[in-house]
C-alpha positions as CSV (number, residue, x, y, z in Angstrom):
1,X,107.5,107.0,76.9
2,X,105.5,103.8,77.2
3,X,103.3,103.0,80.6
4,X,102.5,107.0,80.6
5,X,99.0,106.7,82.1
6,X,100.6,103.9,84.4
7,X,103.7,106.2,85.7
8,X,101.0,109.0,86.4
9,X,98.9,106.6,88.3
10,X,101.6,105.3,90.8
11,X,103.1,109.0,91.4
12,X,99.3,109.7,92.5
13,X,99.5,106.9,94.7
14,X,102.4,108.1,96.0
15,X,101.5,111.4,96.5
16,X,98.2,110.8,98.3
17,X,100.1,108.3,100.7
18,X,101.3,109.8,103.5
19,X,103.3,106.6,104.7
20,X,105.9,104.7,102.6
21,X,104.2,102.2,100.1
22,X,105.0,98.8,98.9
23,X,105.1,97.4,95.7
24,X,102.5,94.8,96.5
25,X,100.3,97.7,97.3
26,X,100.9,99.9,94.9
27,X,99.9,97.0,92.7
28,X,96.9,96.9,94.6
29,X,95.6,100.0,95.0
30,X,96.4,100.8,91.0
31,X,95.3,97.1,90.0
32,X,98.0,97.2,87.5
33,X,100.5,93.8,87.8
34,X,103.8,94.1,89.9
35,X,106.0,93.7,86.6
36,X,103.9,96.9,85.8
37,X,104.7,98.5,88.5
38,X,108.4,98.0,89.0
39,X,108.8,99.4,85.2
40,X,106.4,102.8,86.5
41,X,108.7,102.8,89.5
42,X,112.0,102.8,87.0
43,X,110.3,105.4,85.0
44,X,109.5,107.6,87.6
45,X,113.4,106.8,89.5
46,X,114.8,108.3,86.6
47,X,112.2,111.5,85.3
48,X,112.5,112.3,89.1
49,X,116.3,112.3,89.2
50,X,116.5,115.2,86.6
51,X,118.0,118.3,87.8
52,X,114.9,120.3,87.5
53,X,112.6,118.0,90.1
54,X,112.4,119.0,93.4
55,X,111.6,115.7,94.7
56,X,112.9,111.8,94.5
57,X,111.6,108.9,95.0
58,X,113.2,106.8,97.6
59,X,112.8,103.4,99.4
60,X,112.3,103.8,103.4
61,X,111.0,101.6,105.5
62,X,110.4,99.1,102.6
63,X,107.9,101.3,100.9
64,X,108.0,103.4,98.5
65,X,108.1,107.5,98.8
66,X,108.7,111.0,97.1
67,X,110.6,113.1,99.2
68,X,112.1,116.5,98.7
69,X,115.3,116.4,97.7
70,X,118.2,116.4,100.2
71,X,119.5,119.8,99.4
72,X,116.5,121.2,99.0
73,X,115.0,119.9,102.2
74,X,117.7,121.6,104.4
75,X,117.0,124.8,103.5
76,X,112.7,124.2,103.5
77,X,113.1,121.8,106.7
78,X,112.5,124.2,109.4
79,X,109.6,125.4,108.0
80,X,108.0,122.4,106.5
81,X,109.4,119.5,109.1
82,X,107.3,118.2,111.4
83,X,107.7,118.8,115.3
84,X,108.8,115.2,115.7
85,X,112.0,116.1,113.2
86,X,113.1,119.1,115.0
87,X,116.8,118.5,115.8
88,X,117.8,116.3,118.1
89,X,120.5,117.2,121.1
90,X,123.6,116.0,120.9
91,X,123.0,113.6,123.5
92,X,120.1,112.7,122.4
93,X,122.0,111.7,119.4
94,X,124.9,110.2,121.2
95,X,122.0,108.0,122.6
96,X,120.2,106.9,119.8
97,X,123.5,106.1,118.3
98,X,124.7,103.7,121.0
99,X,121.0,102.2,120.2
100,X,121.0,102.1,117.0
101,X,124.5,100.6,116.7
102,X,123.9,98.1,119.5
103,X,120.4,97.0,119.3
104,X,118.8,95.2,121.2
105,X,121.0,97.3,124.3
106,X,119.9,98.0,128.2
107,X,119.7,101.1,130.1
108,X,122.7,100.3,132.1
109,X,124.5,99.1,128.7
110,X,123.8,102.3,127.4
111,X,125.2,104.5,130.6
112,X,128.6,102.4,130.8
113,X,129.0,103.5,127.0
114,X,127.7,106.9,127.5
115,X,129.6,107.6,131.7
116,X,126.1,109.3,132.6
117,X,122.6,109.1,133.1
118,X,120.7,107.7,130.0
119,X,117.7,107.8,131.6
120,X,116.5,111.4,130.4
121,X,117.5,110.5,126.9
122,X,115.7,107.4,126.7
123,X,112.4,109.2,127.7
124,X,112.5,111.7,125.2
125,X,113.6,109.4,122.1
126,X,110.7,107.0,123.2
127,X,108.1,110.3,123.0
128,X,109.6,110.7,120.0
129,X,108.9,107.3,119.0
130,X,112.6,107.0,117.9
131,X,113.2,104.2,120.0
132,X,111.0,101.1,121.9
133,X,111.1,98.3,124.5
134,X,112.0,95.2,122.0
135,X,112.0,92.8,125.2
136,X,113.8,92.1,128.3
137,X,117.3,90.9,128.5
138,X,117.4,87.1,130.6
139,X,120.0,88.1,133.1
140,X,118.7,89.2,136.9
141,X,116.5,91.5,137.0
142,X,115.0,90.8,133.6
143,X,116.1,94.8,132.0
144,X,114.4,96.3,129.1
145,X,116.3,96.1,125.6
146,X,115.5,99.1,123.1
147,X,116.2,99.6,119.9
148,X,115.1,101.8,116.7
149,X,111.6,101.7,115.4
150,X,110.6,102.6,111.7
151,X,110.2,106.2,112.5
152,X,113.6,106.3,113.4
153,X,114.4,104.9,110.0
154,X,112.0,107.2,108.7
155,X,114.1,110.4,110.3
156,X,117.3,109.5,108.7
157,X,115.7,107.8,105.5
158,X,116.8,104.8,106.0
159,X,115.2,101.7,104.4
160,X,117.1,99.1,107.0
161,X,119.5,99.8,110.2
162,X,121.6,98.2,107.8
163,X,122.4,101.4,105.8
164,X,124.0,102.7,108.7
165,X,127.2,104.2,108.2
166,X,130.0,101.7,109.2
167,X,131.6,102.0,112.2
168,X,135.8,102.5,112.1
169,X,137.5,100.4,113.9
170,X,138.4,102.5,117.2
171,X,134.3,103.6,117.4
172,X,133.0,99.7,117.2
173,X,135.6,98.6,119.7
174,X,134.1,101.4,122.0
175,X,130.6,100.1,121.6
176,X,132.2,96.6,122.1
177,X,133.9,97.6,125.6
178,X,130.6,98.1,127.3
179,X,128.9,94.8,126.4
């Protein structure tokens, strides 16, 4: 395999890093050129993707990561998880769908989706720093907007909010009603 030394270098890297890692910065922190880099990142892809690894890399958050392997993690997560990714109610999760799906969305835009209080929900996503103030919506009384932060992306491994599963047609027109 050519770029051996190279490959070994960025899986360091990426090993040491707690936090997903860009390209550009893997560049820099291995001073090896980004066409380099992308070729030890395709190396590494594909000797990770073998049967016998127990981890993959995977793009989150724009950067970078090795991660345990989906089915693998489910049965290691309650041990090995942090407290921030214990599970999540399933209001909670209601909530942080109607977020996620609407974003940028107001308390009260989030209640007429939800018929109840959203107000216990929001608290606890925001400690979990799932969700954020992203500004204020200009209509009277000026309310907060929230949406997802990159922990949130980081939860579900998302690289964008784009990888979202698609809504059907019945669930988006639900989402739609409360605007």
């Amino acid at each position: 395999m050519e770029l051996e030394k190279e490959t070994a270098l960025i899986e360091t890297i990426l090993f040491l890093e707690s936090e997903p890692v860009s390209e550009r910065s893997l560049a820099n922190i291995s001073q090896l050129s980004s066409e380099v880099v992308k070729k030890c990142i395709d190396a590494l892809k594909e000797r990770l993707s073998e049967k016998s690894s127990g981890i993959e890399l995977q793009m989150i958050t724009g950067g970078w990561s090795l991660v345990p392997k989906k089915e693998l993690w489910q049965a290691l997560r309650e041990r090995y998880g942090s407290k921030s990714e214990g599970k999540l109610s399933r209001s909670a999760m209601e909530t942080l769908s109607i977020i996620a799906y609407s974003q940028p969305i107001t308390r009260g835009e989030i209640e007429a989706i939800r018929g109840v209080s959203a107000d216990n929900m929001i608290r606890l996503l925001s400690e979990r720093n799932l969700i954020k103030e992203v500004g204020k919506k200009d209509v009277p009384g000026k309310p907060v907007l929230f949406g997802t932060t990159k922990e949130f992306l980081k939860f579900f491994r998302l690289n964008s909010i784009a990888e979202l599963p698609k809504l059907d047609e019945d669930e988006a027109e639900r989402f739609e009603l409360a605007r």
